[in-house]
ZADOMI-790754 format. One record per residue (C-alpha): residue number from 0; z, y, x. Coordinates in Angstrom, 1 decimal. Layout:
BEGIN
R    i      pz      py      px
R  NUM       Z       Y       X
...
END
This chain:
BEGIN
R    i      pz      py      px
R    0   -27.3    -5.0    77.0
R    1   -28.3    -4.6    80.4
R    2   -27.4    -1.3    82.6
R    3   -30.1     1.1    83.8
R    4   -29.6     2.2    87.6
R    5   -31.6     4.5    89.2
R    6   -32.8     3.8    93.1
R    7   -32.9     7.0    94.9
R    8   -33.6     7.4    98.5
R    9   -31.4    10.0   100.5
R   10   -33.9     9.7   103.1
R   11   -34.7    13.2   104.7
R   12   -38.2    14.3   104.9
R   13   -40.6    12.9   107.6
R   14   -40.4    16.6   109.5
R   15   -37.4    16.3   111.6
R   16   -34.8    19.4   111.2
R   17   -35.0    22.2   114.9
R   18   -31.9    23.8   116.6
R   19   -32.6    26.7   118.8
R   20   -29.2    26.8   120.8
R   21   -28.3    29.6   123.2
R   22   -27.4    27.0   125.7
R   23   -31.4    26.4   125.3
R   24   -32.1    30.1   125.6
R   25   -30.3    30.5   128.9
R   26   -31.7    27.8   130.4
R   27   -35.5    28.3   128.8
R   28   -36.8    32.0   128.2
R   29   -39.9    30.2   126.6
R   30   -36.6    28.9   123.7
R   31   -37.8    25.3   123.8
R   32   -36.6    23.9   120.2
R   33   -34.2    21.1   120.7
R   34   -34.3    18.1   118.1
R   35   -31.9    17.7   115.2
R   36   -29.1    14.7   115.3
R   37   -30.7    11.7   113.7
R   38   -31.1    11.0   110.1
R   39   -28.7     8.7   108.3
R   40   -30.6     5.4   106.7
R   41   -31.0     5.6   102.8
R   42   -28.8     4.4   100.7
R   43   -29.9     1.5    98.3
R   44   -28.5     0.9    94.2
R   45   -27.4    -2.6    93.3
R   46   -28.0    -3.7    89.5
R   47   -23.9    -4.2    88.5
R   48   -22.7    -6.1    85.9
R   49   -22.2    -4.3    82.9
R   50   -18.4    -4.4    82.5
R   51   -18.1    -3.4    85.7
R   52   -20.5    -0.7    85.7
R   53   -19.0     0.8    82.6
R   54   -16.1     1.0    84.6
R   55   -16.5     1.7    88.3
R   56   -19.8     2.7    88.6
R   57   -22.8     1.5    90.5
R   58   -22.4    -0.3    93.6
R   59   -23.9     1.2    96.8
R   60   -24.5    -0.3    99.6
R   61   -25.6     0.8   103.1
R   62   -28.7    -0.7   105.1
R   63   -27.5    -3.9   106.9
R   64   -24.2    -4.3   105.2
R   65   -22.8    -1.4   107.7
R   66   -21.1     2.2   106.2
R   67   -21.0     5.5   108.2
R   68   -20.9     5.5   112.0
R   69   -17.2     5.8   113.2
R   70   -18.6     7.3   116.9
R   71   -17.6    10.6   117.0
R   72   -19.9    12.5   118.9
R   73   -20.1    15.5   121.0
R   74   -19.2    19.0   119.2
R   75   -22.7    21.1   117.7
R   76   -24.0    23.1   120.8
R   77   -23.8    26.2   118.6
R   78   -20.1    26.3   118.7
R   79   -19.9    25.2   122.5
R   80   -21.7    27.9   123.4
R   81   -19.3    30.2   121.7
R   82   -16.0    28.4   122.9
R   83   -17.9    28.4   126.7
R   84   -18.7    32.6   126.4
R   85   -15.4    33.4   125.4
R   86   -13.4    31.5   128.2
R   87   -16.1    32.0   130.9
R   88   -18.4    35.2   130.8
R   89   -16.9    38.1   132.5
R   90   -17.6    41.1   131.0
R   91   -19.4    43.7   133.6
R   92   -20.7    46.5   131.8
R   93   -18.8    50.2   132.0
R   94   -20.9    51.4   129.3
R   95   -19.5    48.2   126.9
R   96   -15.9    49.0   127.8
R   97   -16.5    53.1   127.3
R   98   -18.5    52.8   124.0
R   99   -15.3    49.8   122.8
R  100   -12.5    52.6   123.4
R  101   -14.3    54.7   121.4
R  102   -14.7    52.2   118.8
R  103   -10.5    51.4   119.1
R  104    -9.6    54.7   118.6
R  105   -11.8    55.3   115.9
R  106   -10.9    52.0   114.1
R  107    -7.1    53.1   114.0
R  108    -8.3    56.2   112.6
R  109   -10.1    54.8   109.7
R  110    -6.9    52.4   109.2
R  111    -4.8    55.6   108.3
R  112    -7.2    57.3   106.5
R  113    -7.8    54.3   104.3
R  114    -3.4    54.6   104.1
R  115    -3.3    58.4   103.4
R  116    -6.0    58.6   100.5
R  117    -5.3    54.8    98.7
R  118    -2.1    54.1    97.2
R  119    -3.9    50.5    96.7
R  120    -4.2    49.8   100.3
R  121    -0.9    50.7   100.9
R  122     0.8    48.5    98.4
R  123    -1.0    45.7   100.7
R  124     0.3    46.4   103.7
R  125     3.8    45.2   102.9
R  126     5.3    41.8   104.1
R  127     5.2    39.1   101.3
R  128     9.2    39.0   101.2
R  129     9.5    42.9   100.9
R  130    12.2    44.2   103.2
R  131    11.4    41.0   106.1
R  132    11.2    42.1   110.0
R  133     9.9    39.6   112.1
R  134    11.5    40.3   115.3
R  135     9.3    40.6   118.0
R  136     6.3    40.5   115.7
R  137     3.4    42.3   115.1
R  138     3.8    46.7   114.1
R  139     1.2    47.7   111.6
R  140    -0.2    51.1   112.6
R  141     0.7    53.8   110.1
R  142     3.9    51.8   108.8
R  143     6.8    51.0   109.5
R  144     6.7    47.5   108.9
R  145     6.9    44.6   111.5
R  146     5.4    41.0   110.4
R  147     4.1    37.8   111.5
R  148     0.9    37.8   113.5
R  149    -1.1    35.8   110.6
R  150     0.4    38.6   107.7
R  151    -0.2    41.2   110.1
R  152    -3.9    40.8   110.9
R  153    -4.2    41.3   107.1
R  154    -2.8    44.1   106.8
R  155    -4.6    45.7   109.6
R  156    -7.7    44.0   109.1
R  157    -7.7    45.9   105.6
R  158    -6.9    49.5   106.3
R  159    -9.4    49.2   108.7
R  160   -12.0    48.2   106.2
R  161   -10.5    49.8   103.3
R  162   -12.6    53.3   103.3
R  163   -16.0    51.8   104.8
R  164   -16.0    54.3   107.3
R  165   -15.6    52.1   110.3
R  166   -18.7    51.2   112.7
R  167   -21.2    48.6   111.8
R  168   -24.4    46.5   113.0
R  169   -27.3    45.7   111.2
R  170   -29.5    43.1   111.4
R  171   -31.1    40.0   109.7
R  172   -27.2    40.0   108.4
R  173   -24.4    43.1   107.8
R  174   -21.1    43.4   109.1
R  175   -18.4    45.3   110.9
R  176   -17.7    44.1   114.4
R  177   -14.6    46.6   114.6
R  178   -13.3    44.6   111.2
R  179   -11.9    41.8   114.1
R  180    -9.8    44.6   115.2
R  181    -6.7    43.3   112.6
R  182    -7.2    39.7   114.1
R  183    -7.3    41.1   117.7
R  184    -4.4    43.6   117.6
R  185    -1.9    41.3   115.9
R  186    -2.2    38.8   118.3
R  187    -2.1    40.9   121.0
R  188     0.8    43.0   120.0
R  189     2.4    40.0   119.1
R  190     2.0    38.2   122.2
R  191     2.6    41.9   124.1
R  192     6.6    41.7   122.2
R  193     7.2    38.3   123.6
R  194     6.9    38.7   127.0
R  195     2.8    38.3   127.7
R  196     1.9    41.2   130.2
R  197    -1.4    42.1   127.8
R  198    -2.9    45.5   128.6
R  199    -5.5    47.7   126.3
R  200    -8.1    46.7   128.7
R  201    -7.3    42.8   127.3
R  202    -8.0    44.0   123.8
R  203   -11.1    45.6   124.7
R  204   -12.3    43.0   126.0
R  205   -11.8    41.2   123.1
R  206   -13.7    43.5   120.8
R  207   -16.7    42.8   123.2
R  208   -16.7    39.3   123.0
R  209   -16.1    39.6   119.7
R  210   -18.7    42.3   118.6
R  211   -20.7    39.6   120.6
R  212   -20.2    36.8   119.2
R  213   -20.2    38.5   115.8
R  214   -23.7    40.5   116.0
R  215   -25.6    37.6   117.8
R  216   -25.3    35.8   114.8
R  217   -25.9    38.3   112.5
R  218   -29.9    39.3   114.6
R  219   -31.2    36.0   113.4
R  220   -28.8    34.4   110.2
R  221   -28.9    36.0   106.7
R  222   -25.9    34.8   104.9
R  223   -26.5    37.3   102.3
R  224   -29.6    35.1   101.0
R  225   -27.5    32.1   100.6
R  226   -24.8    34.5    98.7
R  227   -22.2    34.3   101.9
R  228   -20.5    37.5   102.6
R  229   -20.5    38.4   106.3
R  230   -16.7    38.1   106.8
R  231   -17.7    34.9   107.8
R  232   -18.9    36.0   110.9
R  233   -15.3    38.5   111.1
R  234   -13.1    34.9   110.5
R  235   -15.7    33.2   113.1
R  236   -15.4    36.0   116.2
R  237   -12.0    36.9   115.3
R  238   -10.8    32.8   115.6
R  239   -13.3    32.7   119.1
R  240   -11.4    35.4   120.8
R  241    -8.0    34.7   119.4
R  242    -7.4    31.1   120.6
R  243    -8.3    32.2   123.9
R  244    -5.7    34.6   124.0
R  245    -3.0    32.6   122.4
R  246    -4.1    30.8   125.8
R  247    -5.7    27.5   123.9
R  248    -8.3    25.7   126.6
R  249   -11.6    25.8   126.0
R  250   -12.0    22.9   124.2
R  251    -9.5    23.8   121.3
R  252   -10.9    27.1   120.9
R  253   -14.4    24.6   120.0
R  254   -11.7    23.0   117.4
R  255   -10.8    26.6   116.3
R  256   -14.7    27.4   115.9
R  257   -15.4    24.2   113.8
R  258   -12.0    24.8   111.5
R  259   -13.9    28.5   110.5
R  260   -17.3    26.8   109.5
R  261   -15.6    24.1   107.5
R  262   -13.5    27.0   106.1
R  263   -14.1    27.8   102.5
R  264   -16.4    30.9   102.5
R  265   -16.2    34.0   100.5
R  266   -18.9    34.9    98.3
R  267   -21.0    38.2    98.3
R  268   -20.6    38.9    94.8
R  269   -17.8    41.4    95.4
R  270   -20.1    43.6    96.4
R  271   -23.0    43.5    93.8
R  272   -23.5    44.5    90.5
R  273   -21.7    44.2    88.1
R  274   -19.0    42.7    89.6
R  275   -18.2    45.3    92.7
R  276   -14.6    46.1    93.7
R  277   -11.9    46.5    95.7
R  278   -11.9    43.0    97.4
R  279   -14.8    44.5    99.5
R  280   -11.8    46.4   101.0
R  281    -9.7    43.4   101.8
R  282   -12.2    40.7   102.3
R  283   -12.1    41.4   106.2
R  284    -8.2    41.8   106.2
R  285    -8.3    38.3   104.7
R  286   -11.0    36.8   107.1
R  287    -8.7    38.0   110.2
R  288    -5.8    36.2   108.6
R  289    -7.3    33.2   108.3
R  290    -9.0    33.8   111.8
R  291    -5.1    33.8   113.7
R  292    -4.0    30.6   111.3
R  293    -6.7    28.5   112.3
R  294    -6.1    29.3   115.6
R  295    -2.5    28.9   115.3
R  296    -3.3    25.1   113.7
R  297    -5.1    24.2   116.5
R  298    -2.7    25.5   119.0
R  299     0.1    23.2   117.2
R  300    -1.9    20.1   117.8
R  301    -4.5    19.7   114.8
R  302    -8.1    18.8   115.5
R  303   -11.2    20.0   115.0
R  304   -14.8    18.9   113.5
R  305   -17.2    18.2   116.1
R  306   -20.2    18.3   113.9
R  307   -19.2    20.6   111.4
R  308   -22.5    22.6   111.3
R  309   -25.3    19.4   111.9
R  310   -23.5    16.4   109.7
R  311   -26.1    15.2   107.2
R  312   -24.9    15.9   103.9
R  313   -21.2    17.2   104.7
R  314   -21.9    19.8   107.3
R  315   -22.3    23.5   106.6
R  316   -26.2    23.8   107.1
R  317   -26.9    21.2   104.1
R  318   -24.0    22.3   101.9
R  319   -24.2    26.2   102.5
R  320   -27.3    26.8   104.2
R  321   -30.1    25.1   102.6
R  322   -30.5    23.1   105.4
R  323   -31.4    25.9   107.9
R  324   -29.8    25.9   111.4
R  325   -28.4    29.0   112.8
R  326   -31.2    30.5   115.3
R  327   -30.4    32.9   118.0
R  328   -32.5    36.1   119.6
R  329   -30.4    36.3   122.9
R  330   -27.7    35.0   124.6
R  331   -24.1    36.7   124.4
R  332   -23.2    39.4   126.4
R  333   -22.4    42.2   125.7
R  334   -25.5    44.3   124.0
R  335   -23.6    44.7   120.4
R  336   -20.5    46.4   121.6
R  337   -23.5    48.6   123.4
R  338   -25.3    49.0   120.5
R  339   -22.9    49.7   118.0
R  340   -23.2    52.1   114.8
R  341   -20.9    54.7   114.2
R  342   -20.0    55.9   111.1
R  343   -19.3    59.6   112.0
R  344   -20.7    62.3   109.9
R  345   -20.2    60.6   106.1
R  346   -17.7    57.7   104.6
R  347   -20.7    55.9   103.1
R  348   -22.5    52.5   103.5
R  349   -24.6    52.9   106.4
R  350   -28.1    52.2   105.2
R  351   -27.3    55.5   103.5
R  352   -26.5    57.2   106.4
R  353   -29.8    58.8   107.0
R  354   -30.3    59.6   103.5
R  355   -26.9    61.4   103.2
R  356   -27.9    63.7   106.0
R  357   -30.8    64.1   104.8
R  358   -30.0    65.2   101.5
R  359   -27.7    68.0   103.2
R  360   -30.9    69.2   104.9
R  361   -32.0    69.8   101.4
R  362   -29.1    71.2    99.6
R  363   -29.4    73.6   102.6
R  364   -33.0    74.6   101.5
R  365   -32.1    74.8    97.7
R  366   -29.4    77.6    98.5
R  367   -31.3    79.4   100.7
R  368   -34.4    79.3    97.9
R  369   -32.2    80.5    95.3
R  370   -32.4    77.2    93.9
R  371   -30.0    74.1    93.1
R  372   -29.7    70.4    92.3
R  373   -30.6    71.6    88.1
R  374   -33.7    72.5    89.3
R  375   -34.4    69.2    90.8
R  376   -37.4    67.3    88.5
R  377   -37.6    64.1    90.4
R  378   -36.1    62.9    94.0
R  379   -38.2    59.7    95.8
R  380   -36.3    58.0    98.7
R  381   -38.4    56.2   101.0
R  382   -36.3    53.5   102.2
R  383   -35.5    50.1   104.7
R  384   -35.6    46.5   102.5
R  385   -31.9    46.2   103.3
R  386   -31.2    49.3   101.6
R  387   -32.7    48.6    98.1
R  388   -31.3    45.2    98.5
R  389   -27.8    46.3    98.6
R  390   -27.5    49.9    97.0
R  391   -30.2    50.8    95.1
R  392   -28.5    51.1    91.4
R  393   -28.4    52.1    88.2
R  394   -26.4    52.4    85.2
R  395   -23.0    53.4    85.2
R  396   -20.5    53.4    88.3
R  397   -16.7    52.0    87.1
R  398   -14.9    52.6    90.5
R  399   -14.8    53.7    93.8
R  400   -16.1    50.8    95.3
R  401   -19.2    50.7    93.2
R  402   -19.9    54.5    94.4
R  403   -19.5    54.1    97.7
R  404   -22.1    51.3    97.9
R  405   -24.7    53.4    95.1
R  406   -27.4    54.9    97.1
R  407   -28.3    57.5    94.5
R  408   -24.9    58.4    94.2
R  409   -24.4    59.3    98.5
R  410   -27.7    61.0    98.0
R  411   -26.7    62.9    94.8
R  412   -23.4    64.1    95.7
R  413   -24.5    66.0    99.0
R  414   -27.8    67.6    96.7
R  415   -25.0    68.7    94.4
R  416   -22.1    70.0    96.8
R  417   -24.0    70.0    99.7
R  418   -20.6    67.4   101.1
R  419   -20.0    63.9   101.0
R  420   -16.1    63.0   101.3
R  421   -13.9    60.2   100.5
R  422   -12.7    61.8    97.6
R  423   -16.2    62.3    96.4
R  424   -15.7    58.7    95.5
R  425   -12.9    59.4    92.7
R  426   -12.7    59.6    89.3
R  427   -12.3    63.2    89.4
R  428   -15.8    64.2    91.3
R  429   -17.7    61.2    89.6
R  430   -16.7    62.9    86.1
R  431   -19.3    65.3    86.9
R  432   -22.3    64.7    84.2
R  433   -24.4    66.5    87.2
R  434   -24.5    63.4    89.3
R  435   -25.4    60.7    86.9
R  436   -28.0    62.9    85.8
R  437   -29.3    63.2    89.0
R  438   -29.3    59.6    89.7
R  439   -31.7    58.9    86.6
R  440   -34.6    61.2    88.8
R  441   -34.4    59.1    91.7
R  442   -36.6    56.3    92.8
R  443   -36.2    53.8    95.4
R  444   -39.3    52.9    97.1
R  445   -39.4    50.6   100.5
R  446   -41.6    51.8   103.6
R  447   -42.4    48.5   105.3
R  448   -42.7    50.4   108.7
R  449   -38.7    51.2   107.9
R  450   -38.4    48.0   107.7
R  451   -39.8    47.0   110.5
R  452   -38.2    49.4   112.9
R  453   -34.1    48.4   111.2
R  454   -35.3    45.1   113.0
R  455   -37.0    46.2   116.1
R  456   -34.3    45.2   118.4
R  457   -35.4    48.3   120.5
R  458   -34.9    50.6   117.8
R  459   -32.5    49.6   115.3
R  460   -33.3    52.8   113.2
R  461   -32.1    52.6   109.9
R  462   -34.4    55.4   108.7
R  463   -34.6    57.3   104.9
R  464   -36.6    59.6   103.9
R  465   -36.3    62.2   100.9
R  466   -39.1    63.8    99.2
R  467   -37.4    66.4    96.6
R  468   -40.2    67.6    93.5
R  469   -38.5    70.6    91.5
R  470   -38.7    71.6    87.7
R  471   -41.8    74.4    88.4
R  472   -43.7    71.5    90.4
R  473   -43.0    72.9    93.7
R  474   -42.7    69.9    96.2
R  475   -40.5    70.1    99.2
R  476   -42.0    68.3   102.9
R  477   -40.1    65.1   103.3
R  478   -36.9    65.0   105.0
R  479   -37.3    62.1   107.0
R  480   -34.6    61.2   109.5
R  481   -34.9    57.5   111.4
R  482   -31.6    57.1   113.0
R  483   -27.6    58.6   112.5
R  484   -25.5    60.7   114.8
R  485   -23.8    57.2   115.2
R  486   -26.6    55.9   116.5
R  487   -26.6    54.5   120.5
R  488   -29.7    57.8   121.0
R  489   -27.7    60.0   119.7
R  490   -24.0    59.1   121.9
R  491   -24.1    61.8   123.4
R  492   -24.0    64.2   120.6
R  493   -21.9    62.0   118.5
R  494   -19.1    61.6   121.2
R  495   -17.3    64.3   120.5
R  496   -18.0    64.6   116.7
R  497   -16.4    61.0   116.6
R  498   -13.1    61.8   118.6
R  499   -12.6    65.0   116.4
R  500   -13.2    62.2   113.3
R  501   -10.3    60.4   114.7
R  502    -7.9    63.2   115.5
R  503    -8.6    64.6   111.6
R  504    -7.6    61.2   110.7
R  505    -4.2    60.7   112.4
R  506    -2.8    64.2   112.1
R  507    -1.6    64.2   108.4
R  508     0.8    61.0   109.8
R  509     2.5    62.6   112.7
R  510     3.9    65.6   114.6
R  511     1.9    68.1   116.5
R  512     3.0    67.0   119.4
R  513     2.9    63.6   119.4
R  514    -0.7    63.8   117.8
R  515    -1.3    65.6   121.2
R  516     0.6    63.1   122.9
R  517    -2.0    60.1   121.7
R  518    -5.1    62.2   121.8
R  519    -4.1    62.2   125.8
R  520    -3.2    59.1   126.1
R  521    -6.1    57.6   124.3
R  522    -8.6    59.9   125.6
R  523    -8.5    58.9   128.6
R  524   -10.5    55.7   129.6
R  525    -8.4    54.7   132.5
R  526    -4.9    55.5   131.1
R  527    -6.0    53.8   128.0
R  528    -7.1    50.8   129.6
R  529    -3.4    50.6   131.2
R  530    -1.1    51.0   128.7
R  531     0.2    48.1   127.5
R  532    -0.2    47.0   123.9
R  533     2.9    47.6   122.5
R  534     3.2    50.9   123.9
R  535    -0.4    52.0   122.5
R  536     1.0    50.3   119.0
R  537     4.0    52.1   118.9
R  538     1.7    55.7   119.3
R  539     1.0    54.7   115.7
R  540     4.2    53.2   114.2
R  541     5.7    55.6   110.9
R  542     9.4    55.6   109.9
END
C-alpha cells in the first residue's frame, strides 16, 4: 500500500514583511520602512518507503541538499535601539526627573497600602525559605524582611501593583511604567549594600528610561489583541535598565533584551471574564523577577538570541504576533515619564477614572435634589473603545479583582455612597443588593471622538461621560469630564493631592515623627536625589 504525503510550501507570501525601526526614525523624520530579513526557501516532501514512513515519518529535505544557515547574523534593530538608549542617552529634562520623584514616592505608597489592607499580599512578600536573610541583600519596603535581588523584585514589584492605584499610560497598549519600580529598587538597593555608591537620582533615572522604553512600545503595539498581557513590556524595560546597572556592556544588555522576547509570555486572561483574579496583582511582581534573572544570566556568561523577534518561523513576530513587526511613533526620550497618569483621586482602573469623578458630580446633585441612586431609572456612559474592551461587564462580580476592573461597579458605588475606596472593593460593600441593581440600568456606549482623543498623542484624554435619566423621567445634563486630576493638564492641581495620597498611605506603618522625618526627606527634590539608596530604603523598613 503506498503512503500519501502531502507537498506544502512554507514559502511566505510574495509581499515582503516592513520594520519601522527607531534607529530609522532618528535618522529619517519621513520613517522610511526598512525591508524584512530574507525569506527561508520552501521546504519540499519526499515519497518514503512505507515501513519507514510508518515509523519515522516523512522525509524533508531542504532546497539544494543544504539545512538552515549556521551565520549568525547581527541582533534585530528593535532591540539595539533599546540596549544603545539605555547605555547612551543622557537624560536632560528637569520636568522628567520632578514628575519621576513624584511617581517614587507615590509608588512606595501604594506598596504599603496594598500591605495594610491585603493579608494576600502580605503572605507573598516573605522569602521562599521563611525565616532566610540575605546579608547585604535587598530590604522590602514595609517589612522586615531582607532577600535576594531576584526574590525581592517580586515582592516589591507586587505590593506595588497589588491595589491598582499606582500610575499608568495608555496607548495602543496598557500598562504601569512605575510596576518596574520592584525590578529597579532591588537591584539598586542591592548593589547600594555591597559597596556601589548608587544615589536616588540613579534610580530615577532608571524609571525614565524605563517608563521610556516601556510606553514607546506600548503608542504603537497592542499585545492585548494577540491575548499578551502588558507585563511583557514591565519584564522588557525592567531587564533594559537593570543590566546596565548591574554594569553589563552594551552588548549583553542586547543579550538581556532578546532573553525577555524569547521569554515565555503571560497571558491576558487573568484579567477578563470569567476568569479575573488576583494574579493581576502579582503578574508585575513576577515580570520584575524574571526581569533581574535574565539579567543576572547574562551577566554570568550566557548568550543571547540575535534574531529573536525577525527569525522566520521561531521568532516572536510569527509565533506570538501574527507576523506583525513592532512599529514605533517616536524615538525614546523621555516624553512618558513626562506624560504619566496618576492615579490620585480613586483606586480604580484608569479608563474609569473620569467616570468615577463624574459619577460624584452626580451623587452630589441627587442630595442636593432630594433625590438618590433608587431613583435612578437608567444611567448611559459614553465611553473610549479601550474602556468597553476591558471593563464593561455584566453578571455577577466573585472578588475584588473582578470589581475593581467592572466599570459599572466604579460608577455605581460613588452614585450610591457618593465615595470610592479600596474597601469598596470587599465582600462587605459589594453585599449591597443596591449596587448590582444599579449596574443592570447602565449601558456602555463608545463615542468614537473619545476614542480618538485616548490616542491623540497631544491629548491623551481618557474622557467618560454620564448621562443620569431618573424614575419620574427627569433627565440630568451630561457629566462629561475628558481628562483626571492625574492627568499631565492638571499637575498642577494634582501635586499636592498626590503627596497627601502618599502621606495617608505610609502613616498607619510608622511613627509620627518619623513619618515627618520621610515626608522631609522625600519632599525635597534635591535631598531626595542625594540620598543614597539604602538610606531612602531603610525610611521604609518595619520591625
Amino acid at each position: 500500500m503506498l503512503s500519501r504525503v502531502t507537498v506544502r510550501s512554507l514559502a511566505p507570501s510574495p509581499a515582503a514583511s516592513t520594520r519601522r525601526s527607531l534607529s530609522t526614525l532618528i535618522a529619517n523624520p519621513a520613517r522610511r520602512l526598512a525591508p524584512s530579513a530574507l525569506h527561508r526557501a520552501p521546504l519540499v516532501a519526499h515519497t518514503t518507503k512505507p515501513a519507514f514512513a510508518a515509523t519515522m515519518g516523512a522525509t524533508r529535505l531542504s532546497s539544494g541538499g543544504h539545512g538552515e544557515s549556521t551565520v549568525r547574523p547581527p541582533p534585530d534593530q528593535v532591540i539595539q535601539d533599546i540596549a544603545d538608549y539605555v547605555h547612551n542617552y543622557e537624560i536632560k529634562s528637569d520636568v522628567a526627573y520632578s514628575t519621576a520623584r513624584l511617581c517614587l514616592i507615590d509608588t512606595i505608597g501604594c506598596g504599603l497600602e496594598g500591605l495594610r489592607v491585603s493579608d494576600e499580599c502580605r503572605a507573598l512578600m516573605e522569602p521562599i525559605v521563611p525565616g532566610t536573610v540575605v546579608p547585604n541583600g535587598t530590604k522590602v519596603p514595609g517589612t522586615p524582611f531582607q532577600m535576594d535581588p531576584v526574590r525581592g523584585a517580586f515582592a516589591i514589584g507586587t505590593q506595588i501593583r497589588w491595589l491598582d492605584f499606582n500610575e499608568c499610560f495608555l496607548a495602543a497598549e496598557w500598562g504601569h511604567p512605575s510596576d518596574n519600580l520592584g525590578a529597579i529598587l532591588a537591584v539598586a538597593d542591592y548593589l547600594s549594600r555591597t559597596g556601589e555608591p548608587l544615589k536616588v537620582r540613579d534610580v530615577l533615572t532608571a524609571m525614565i528610561k524605563a517608563h521610556e522604553i516601556q510606553g514607546c512600545m506600548a503608542l504603537e503595539n497592542s499585545f492585548n489583541r494577540v491575548g499578551l498581557d502588558h507585563v511583557i513590556l514591565v519584564k522588557l524595560a525592567s531587564a533594559a535598565v537593570v543590566s546596565q546597572m548591574l554594569g553589563l556592556t552594551r552588548d549583553q544588555t542586547v543579550d538581556v533584551v532578546s532573553q525577555v522576547f524569547v521569554d515565555g509570555q503571560s497571558l491576558r486572561t487573568f484579567r477578563h471574564a470569567p476568569n479575573t483574579g488576583s494574579r493581576k496583582s502579582w503578574s508585575a511582581g513576577d515580570a520584575c523577577m524574571r526581569a533581574v534573572h535574565l539579567a543576572l544570566q547574562v551577566k554570568r556568561g550566557q548568550m543571547g538570541i540575535p534574531t529573536v523577534l525577525t527569525a522566520k518561523t521561531w521568532g516572536f513576530y510569527d509565533v506570538l504576533f501574527k507576523g506583525k513587526e513592532f512599529q514605533f511613533q517616536r524615538p525614546y526620550g523621555s516624553y512618558i515619564m513626562e506624560n504619566v497618569l496618576f492615579k490620585i483621586s480613586f483606586p480604580a482602573e484608569f479608563h474609569a477614572q473620569t467616570a468615577a469623578e463624574a459619577a460624584h458630580v452626580l451623587h452630589k446633585q441627587l442630595k442636593d435634589m432630594g433625590k438618590s441612586s433608587d431613583d435612578i431609572k437608567h444611567v448611559q456612559i459614553r465611553t473610549q473603545e479601550a474602556a468597553i474592551r476591558i471593563i464593561d461587564k455584566s453578571g455577577p462580580l466573585d472578588n475584588f479583582a473582578d470589581r475593581d476592573h467592572t466599570l459599572q461597579y466604579m460608577v455605581a458605588v460613588p452614585l450610591i455612597f457618593g465615595r470610592l475606596t479600596t474597601e469598596d472593593y470587599s465582600d462587605k460593600v459589594a453585599a449591597d443588593p443596591r449596587i448590582d441593581a444599579l449596574r443592570e440600568k447602565m449601558q456602555c456606549v463608545e463615542d468614537k471622538t473619545f476614542t480618538a482623543d485616548y490616542h491623540d498623542p497631544d491629548k491623551r484624554f481618557i474622557s467618560n461621560g454620564l448621562t443620569v435619566t431618573l424614575n419620574d423621567g427627569t433627565v440630568l445634563p451630561e457629566v462629561h469630564i475628558d481628562y483626571p486630576v492625574g492627568h499631565k493638564r492638571r499637575r498642577e492641581e494634582g501635586t499636592p493631592l498626590l503627596n497627601a495620597k502618599f502621606e495617608r498611605h505610609i502613616r498607619p506603618h510608622f511613627e509620627s515623627a518619623h513619618v515627618d522625618k520621610i515626608l522631609k526627606l522625600v519632599g525635597d527634590q534635591q535631598t531626595c536625589e542625594n540620598m543614597s539608596v539604602s538610606e531612602f530604603t531603610d525610611l521604609f523598613v518595619t520591625k
